[in-house]
C-alpha positions in Angstrom: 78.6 186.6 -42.0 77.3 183.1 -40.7 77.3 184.9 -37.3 74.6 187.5 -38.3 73.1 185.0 -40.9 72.0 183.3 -37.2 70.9 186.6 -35.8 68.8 187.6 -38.2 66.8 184.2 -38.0 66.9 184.5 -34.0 65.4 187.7 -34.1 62.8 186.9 -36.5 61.6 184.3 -34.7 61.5 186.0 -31.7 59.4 188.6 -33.8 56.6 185.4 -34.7 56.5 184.4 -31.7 56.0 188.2 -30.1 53.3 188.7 -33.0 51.7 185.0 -31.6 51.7 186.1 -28.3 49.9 189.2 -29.1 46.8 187.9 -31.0 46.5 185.1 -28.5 46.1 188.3 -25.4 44.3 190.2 -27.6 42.1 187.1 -28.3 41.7 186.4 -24.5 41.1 190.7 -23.6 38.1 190.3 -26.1 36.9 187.2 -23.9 37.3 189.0 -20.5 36.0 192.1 -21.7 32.7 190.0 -23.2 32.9 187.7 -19.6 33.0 191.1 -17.3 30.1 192.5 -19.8 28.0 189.2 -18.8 28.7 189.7 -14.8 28.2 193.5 -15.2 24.5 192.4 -16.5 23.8 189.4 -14.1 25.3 192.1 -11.4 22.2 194.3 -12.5 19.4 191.9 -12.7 20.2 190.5 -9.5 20.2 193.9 -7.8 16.8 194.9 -9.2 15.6 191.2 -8.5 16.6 192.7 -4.5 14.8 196.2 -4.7 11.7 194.4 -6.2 11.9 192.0 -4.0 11.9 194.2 -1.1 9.6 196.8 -2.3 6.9 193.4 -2.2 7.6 192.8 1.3 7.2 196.4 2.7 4.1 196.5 0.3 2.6 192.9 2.0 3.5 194.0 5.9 1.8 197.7 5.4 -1.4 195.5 3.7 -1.1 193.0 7.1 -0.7 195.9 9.4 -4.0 197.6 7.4 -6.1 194.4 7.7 
């Protein structure tokens, strides 16, 4: 009886610290998922940061090529 006395406490630890381990990844998935939100928006703004930038140049050199 001592024998499965000992299991029983084994496994429910194990349990804990399986039940630990899964709030602590689902804690760090919620802080990727936020980080990869914040990159996805950065990603966006930068791009349109590019087209603008570009659509000012082609709009300066056909003024230049005008004047």
């Amino acid at each position: 009886m001592l024998f499965l006395a000992r299991f029983r406490i084994k496994k429910k630890h194990k349990v804990l610290s399986l039940e630990r381990s899964v709030v602590e990844l689902e804690a760090r998935a919620e802080d990727l998922e936020r980080e990869a939100a914040e990159l996805r928006r950065e990603n966006w703004w930068l791009k349109e940061m590019l087209i603008m930038k570009g659509r000012s140049m082609r709009t300066s050199k056909q003024r230049s090529k005008q004047g």
